[in-house]
N, C-alpha and C positions, 0 to 999 in steps of 0.2 A: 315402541313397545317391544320389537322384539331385540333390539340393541339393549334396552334393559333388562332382558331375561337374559341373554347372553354376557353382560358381565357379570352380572350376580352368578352366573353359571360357574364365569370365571374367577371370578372373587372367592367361591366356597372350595372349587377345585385347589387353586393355589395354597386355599386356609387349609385344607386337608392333608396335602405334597407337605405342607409346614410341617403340622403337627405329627404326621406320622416319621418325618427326619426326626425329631424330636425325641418324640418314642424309642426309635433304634437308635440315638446315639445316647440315651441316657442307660439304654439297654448295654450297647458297646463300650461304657463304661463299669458298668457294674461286672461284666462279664473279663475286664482286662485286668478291674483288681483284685478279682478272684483264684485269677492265674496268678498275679505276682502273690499275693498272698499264698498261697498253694506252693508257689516254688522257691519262698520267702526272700522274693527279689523288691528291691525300693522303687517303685512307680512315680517317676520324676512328672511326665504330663504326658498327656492326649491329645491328640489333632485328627481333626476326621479330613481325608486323604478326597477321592473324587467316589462319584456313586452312580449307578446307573440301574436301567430300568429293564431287567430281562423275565425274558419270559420263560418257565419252567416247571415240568411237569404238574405244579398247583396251579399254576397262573401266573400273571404279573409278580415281581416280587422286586425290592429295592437290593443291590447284591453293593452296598458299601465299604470301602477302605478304610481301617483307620491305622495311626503309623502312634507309635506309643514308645517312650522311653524311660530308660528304666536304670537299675544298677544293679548286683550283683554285692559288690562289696564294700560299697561308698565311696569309693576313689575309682571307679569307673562308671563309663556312660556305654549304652548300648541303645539300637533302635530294633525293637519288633513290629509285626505288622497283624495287624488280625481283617479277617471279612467276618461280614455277616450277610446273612442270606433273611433277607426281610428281617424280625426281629430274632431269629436263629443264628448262635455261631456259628459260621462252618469253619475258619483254620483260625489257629494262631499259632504263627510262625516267629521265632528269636532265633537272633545267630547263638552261632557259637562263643558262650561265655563261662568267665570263671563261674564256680561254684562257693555261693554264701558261705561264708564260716558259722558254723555250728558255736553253740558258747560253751563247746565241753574244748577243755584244753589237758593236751597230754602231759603225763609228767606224774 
């Protein structure tokens, strides 16, 4: 009996750890194409990086990596990185790269 209550314990724990990665990496996406969009950089793909379980000022919180790649002006590749702080962005970091060309041409 009580081995039964304990994995059902564990079973809904696990299903939960699931669904709330879920949540923050559909979150960590929507939040990465709003930056390239914003900086009108070409968002090539997403990879969620490693994640961990810290504790902070609110409480437990998921503090996730994700490492994302991008371009600038089509013939270059660049790698950014962003966290997020449970489903909160806290940074998103890009190196240093070219600047998009605008469609106004001089002349």
């Amino acid at each position: 009996m009580i081995t039964d209550l304990l994995t059902i314990v564990l079973v809904v724990v696990a299903a939960l750890l699931f669904w709330q990665q879920r949540r923050q990496s559909e979150q960590a996406h929507q939040y990465i194409r709003q930056y390239c969009q914003r900086m009108e950089l070409q968002l090539l793909s997403i990879a969620r990086g490693h994640h961990t379980l810290r504790r902070t000022e609110q409480g437990w919180q998921w503090l996730t990596q994700y490492w994302f790649e991008f371009s600038a002006t089509g013939d270059d590749h660049y790698i950014g990185h962003a966290q997020l702080r449970g489903l909160r962005l806290k940074a998103i970091d890009t190196p240093v790269h070219a600047m998009p060309r605008s469609g106004q041409t001089n002349g």
